[in-house]
PAVEX-548516 format. One line per field, with one value per residue (C-alpha): residue in one letter; chain; x, y, z. Coordinates in Angstrom, 1 decimal. Layout:
% residues N
type = [A,...] $
mol = [A,...] $
px = [X,...] $
py = [Y,...] $
pz = [Z,...] $
This chain:
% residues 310
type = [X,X,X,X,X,X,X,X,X,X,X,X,X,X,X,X,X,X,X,X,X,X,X,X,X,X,X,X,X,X,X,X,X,X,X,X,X,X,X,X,X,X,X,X,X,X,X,X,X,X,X,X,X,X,X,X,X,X,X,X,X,X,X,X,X,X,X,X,X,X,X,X,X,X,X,X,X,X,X,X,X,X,X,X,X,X,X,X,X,X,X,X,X,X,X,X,X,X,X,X,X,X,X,X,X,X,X,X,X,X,X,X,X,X,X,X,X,X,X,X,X,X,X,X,X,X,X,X,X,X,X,X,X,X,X,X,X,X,X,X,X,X,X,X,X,X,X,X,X,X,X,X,X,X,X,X,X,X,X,X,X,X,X,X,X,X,X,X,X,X,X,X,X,X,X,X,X,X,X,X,X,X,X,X,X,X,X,X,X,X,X,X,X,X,X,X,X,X,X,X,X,X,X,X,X,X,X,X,X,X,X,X,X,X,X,X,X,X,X,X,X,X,X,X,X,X,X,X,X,X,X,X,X,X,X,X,X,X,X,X,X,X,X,X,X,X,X,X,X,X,X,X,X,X,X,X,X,X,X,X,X,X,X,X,X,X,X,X,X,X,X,X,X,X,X,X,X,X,X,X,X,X,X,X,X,X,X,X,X,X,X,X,X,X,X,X,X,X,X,X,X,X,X,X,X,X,X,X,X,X] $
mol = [A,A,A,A,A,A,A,A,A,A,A,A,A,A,A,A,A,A,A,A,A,A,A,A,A,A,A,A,A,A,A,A,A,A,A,A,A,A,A,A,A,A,A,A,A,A,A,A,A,A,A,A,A,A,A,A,A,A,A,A,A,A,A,A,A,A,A,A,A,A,A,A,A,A,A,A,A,A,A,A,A,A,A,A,A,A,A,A,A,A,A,A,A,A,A,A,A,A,A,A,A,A,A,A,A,A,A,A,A,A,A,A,A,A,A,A,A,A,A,A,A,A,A,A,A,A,A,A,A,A,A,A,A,A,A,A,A,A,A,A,A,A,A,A,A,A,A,A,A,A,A,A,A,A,A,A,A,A,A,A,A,A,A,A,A,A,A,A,A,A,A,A,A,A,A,A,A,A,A,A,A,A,A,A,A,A,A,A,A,A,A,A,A,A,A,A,A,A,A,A,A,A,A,A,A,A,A,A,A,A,A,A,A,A,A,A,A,A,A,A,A,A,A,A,A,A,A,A,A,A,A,A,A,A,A,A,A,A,A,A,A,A,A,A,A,A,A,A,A,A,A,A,A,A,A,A,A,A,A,A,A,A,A,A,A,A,A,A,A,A,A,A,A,A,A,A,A,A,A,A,A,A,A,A,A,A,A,A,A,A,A,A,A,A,A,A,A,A,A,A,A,A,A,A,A,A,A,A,A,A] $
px = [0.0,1.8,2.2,-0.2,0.8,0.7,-0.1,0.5,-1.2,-1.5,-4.3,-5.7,-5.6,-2.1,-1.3,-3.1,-5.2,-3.8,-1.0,1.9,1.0,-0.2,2.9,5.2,3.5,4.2,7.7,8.4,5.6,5.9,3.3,1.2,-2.3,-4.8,-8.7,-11.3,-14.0,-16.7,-14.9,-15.6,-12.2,-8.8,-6.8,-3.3,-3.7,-2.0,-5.5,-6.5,-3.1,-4.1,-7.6,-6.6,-4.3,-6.5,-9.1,-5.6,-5.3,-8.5,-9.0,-6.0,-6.3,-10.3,-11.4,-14.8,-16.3,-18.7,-21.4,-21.7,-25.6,-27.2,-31.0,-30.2,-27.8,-25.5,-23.8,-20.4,-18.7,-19.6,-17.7,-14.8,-11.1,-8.0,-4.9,-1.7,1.4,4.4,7.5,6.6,2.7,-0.5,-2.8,-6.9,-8.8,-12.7,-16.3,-17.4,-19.4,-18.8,-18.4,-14.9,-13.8,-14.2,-12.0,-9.3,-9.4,-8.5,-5.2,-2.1,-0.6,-3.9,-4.8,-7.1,-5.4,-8.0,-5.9,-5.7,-8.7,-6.7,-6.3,-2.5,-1.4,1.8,3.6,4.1,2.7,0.1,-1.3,-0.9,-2.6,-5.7,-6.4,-6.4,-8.6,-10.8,-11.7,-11.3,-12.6,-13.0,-9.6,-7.2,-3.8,-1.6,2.9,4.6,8.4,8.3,7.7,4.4,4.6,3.3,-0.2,-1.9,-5.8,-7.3,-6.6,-9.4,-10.2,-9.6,-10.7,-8.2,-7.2,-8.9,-7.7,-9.4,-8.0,-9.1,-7.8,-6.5,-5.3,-2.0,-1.6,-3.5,-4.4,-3.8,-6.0,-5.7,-5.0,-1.6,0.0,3.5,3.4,1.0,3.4,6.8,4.7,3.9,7.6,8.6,5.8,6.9,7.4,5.4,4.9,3.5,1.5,2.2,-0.6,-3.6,-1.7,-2.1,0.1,0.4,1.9,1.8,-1.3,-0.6,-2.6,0.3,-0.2,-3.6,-3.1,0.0,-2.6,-5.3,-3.1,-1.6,-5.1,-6.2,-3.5,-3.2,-7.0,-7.4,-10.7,-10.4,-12.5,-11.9,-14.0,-14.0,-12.4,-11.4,-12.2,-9.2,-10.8,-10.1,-6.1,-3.1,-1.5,2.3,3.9,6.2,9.9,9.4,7.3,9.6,12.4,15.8,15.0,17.1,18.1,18.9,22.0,23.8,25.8,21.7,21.8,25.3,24.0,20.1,22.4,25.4,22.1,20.9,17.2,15.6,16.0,12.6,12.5,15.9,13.7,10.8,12.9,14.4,11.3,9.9,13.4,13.2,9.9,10.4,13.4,11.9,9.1,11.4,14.0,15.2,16.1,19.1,18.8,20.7,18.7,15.5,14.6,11.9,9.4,9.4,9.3,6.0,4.5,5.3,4.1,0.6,0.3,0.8,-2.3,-4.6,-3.5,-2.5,-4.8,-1.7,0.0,3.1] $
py = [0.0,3.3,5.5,8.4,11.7,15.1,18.2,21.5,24.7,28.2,29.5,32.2,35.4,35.2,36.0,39.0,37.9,39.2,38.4,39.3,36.3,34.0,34.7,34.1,31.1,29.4,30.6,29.0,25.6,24.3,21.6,24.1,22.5,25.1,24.9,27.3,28.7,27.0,23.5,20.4,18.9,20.1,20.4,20.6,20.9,24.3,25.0,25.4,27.3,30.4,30.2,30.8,33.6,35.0,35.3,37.1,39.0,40.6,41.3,43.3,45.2,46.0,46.3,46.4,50.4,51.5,53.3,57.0,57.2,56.4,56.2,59.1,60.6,62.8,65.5,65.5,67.4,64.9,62.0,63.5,62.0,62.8,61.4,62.6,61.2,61.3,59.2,56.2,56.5,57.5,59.1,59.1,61.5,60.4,60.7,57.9,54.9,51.5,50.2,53.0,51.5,47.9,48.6,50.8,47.8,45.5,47.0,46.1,47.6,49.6,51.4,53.9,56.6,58.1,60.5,62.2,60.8,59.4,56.6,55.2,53.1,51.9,53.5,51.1,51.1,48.6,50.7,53.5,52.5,50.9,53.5,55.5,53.4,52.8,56.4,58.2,61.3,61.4,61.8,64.7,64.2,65.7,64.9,65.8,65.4,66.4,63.6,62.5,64.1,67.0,65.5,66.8,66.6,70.1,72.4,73.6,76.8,79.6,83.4,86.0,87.8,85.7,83.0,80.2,78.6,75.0,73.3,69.8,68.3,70.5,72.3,74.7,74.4,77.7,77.3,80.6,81.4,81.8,85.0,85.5,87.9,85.5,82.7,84.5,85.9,82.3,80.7,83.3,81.1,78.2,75.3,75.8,72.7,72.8,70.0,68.7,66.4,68.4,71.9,73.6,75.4,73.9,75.6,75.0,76.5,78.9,81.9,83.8,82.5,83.2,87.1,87.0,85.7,88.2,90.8,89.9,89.8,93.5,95.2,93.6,93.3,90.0,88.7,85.9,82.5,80.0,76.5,73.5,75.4,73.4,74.4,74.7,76.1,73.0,72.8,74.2,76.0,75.2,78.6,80.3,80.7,84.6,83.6,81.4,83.9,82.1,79.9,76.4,75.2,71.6,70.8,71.2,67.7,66.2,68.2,66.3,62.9,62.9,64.2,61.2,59.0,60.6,61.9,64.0,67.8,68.6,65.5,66.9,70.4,68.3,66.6,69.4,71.2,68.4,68.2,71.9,71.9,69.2,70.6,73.9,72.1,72.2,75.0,74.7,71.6,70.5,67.8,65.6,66.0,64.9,61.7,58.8,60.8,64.0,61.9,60.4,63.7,65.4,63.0,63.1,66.9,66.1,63.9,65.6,69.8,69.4,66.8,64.4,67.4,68.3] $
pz = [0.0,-1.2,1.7,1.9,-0.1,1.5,-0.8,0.5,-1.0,-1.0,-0.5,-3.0,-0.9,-1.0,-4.8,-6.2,-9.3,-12.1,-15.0,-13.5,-10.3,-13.4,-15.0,-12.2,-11.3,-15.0,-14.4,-11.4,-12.1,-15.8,-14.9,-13.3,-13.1,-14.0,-12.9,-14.2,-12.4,-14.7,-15.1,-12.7,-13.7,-14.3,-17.1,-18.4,-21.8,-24.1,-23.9,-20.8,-19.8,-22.6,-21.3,-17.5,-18.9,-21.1,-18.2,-16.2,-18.5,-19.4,-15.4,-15.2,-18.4,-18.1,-14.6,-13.8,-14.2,-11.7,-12.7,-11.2,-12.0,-9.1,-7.7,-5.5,-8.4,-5.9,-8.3,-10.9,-8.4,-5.5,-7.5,-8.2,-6.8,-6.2,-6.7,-5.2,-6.1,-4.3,-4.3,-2.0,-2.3,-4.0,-2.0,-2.7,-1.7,-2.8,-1.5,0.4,-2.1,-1.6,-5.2,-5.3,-1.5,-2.6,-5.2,-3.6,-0.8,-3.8,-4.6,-3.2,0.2,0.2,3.4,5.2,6.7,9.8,10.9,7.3,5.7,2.7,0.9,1.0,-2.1,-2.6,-5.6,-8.6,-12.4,-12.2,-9.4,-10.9,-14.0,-12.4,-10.5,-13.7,-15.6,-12.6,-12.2,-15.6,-16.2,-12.3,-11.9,-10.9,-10.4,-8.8,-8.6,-5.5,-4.6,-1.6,1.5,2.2,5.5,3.8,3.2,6.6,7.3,7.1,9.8,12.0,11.5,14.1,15.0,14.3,17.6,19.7,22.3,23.6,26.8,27.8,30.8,30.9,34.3,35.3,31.9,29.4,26.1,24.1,20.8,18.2,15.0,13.4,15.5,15.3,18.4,20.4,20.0,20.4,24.0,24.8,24.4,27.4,29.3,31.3,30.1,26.1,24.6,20.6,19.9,16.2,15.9,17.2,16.1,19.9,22.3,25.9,28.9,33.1,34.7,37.2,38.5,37.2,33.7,33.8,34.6,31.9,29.3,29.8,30.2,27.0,25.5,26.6,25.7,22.3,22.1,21.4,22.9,25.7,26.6,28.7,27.9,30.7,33.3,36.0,39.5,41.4,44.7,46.2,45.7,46.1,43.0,43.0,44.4,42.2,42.3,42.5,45.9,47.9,50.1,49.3,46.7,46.6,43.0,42.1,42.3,39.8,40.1,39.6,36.6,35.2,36.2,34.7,31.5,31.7,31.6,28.1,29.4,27.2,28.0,28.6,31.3,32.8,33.4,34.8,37.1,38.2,38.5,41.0,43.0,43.8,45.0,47.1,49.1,49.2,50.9,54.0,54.0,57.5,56.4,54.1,51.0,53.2,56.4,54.7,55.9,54.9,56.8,55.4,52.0,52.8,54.8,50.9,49.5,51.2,51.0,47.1,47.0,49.9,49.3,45.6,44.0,43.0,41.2,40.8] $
């Protein structure tokens, strides 16, 4: 009895369908065994092989077209896409309707991009060319050589001259239109932090940031709201350096060693920042008189007076 044989396969969504797989798989198989759709048996004959590559063929070279005429028939302008080409990728920018997605989604190294509400093709002819055929007349193309980074989502518009603060646990969020002056005013703030991604300014909250900010906004006359304030009755504000009589800085030999260990320098201020208002948390005492239970007494004050901020 002839031992049993094992056949392994791959399964179809592996291969794209279309000439190029057919042809590479003759290439590499000469006794490739070819079965139609619409035959029960397989078949090696000459024929069989030009029909399975005619059938290739004719996919590749005459996609299936989509009518735009719908029921609801949207408008000309409402179907038109998009194309941006770059050096990597294509990019599709298209009004939603399924027959388009389910054919973008049948392209290679095809994604959805939901931060930029693009289309992401990878560059290379046959995409290039399908998506060409695909949409036609509905197409507008557009070469860049730049890098893709470029390709943003479309930035929210703001008011001139007028500020919008919104407050977000220990910082604020500074949300205005493009002001050379506001920003160059907000870098002398402590700690600013631009936020690529969402296109705001950050800095500390402080009382004293606060009266900066609207008396920056009167005397420029830029007009000033504040949207989900917090309430900050019930906590401590940390004091200010100006406030504290014979302020104690960190060390300087802290300094060296947060830098030997390669931290970031905005985590080296941070640090810094926490060290110094912890020792000027007890200045009749030194660094090195500070024992495990003036840690934990801090500590507590940090959670019960100041809401677990630092």
């Amino acid at each position: 009895m002839e031992p049993e044989q094992r056949v392994l396969a791959w399964d179809a969504p592996h291969l794209p369908y279309s000439k190029a797989s057919f042809e590479g798989l003759k290439a590499l198989f000469a006794d490739v065994e070819i079965i139609l759709p619409d035959s029960a048996t397989p078949t090696r004959d000459n024929q069989g092989l030009h029909n399975a590559d005619q059938e290739a063929h004719n996919k590749v070279s005459n996609p299936p077209v989509v009518s735009t005429i719908q029921n609801n028939a949207p408008t000309a302008e409402a179907h038109q896409v998009k194309l941006v080409i770059t050096i990597k990728k294509l990019f599709v920018q298209l009004k939603k309707q399924e027959a388009d997605i389910s054919f973008l989604r049948s392209l290679r190294y095809a994604r959805w991009n939901a931060h930029t509400y693009l289309w992401e093709i990878s560059r290379n002819e046959q995409n290039l060319q399908l998506l060409r055929h695909y949409f036609a007349d509905r197409l507008t193309e557009q070469e860049l050589s730049t890098p893709e980074s470029i390709i943003q989502p479309k930035k929210k518009q703001y008011v001139p001259n007028e500020l919008t603060i919104a407050g977000k646990e220990r910082r604020l969020r500074l949300l205005f239109a493009f002001d050379k002056q506001m920003i160059a005013f907000i870098k002398q703030l402590p700690y600013p932090r631009y936020d690529e991604q969402n296109r705001w300014w950050s800095i500390a909250d402080s009382p004293v940031v606060r009266a900066d900010l609207e008396r920056f906004c009167q005397e420029h006359g830029w007009k000033l709201r504040y949207v989900s304030e917090r309430d900050t009755s019930d906590r401590k504000i940390k004091i200010s350096k100006k406030e504290i009589p014979n302020y104690r800085s960190c060390q300087q030999a802290m300094i060296d060693q947060l830098k030997m260990k390669r931290y970031s320098s905005s985590t080296v201020r941070t640090y810094t920042s926490m060290f110094e208002e912890f020792i000027n948390h007890y200045p009749q005492l030194s660094p090195e008189e500070i024992t495990e239970k003036e840690i934990l007494v801090f500590l507590r004050y940090l959670i019960d007076e100041r809401g677990g901020y630092w």
